[in-house]
C-alpha positions, 0 to 999 in steps of 0.5 A: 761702327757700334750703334748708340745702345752698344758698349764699346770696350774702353769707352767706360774708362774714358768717360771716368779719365775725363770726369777725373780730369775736369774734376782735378782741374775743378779743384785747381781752379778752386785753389788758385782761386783761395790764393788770389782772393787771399793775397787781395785781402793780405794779412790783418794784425790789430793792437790796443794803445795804452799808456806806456809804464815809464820811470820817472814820469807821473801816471797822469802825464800818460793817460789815453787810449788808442787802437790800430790795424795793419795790413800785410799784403805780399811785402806791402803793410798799411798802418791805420789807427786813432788815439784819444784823450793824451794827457799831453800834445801828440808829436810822434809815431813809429812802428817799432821793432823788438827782438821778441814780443814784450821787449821794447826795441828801436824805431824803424818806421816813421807813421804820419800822425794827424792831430785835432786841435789840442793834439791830445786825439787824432789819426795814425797812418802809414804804408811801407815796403818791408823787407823779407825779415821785416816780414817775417818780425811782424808775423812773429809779433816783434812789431809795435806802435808807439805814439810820443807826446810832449809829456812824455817824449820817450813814448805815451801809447804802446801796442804790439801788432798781432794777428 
């Protein structure tokens, strides 16, 4: 049996095998750890609503201003925003989708518009399970917010959703 003063041949290599070993084990836990801590707080997408250019309608039947912020946690996205000063009542809002950013394309999901007394400012909301290519548009910027009004029933405020 070798006394504490003694070196035993080997026992240098394992001292290093095991600080090797918690330290890889150190920087996975670090890792997963990056991971959890980013699917928590998910993916953040902003946009600016203006006025929607529109033919046919007077610049004054589109005037306002608005924000919103999405969320894509996994497959999950929650919508929040706010929109003032319409020119005329809001009556609905969609989250759309274009086949690349700029160009306008269909609605596909309804968001809940909460209006104040005139219906000329007010809250957007909305929280929706996206399928794998909805995922992927919204990361693309395919997506946008639209607001319609009475004046304008084709689409007051627009904003594209981007990181």
């Amino acid at each position: 049996m070798a006394s504490k003063n003694e070196i035993v041949p080997g026992s240098g290599r394992r001292r290093f095998r095991r600080w090797c070993l918690r330290s890889l084990l150190i920087g996975v836990g670090f890792h997963w750890f990056g991971l959890f801590v980013q699917a928590q707080s998910g993916e953040k997408f902003k946009t600016r609503l203006s006025p929607v250019p529109a033919l046919g309608i007077a610049p004054a039947t589109v005037a306002g201003a608005g924000s919103a912020s999405a969320t894509l946690s996994g497959r999950k996205l929650s919508v929040n925003g706010s929109f003032e000063k319409m020119a005329s009542p809001a009556t609905v809002a969609h989250l759309n989708l274009g086949p690349v950013t700029g160009v306008r394309g269909n609605p596909v999901l309804d968001l809940t518009v909460t209006k104040t007394a005139d219906g000329t400012s007010g809250t957007i909301t909305g929280t929706f399970d996206l399928t794998p290519e909805q995922v992927d548009a919204l990361k693309k910027g395919k997506f946008y917010v639209q607001i319609h009004s009475e004046g304008a029933p084709n689409g007051h405020l627009l904003g594209w959703l981007l990181k």
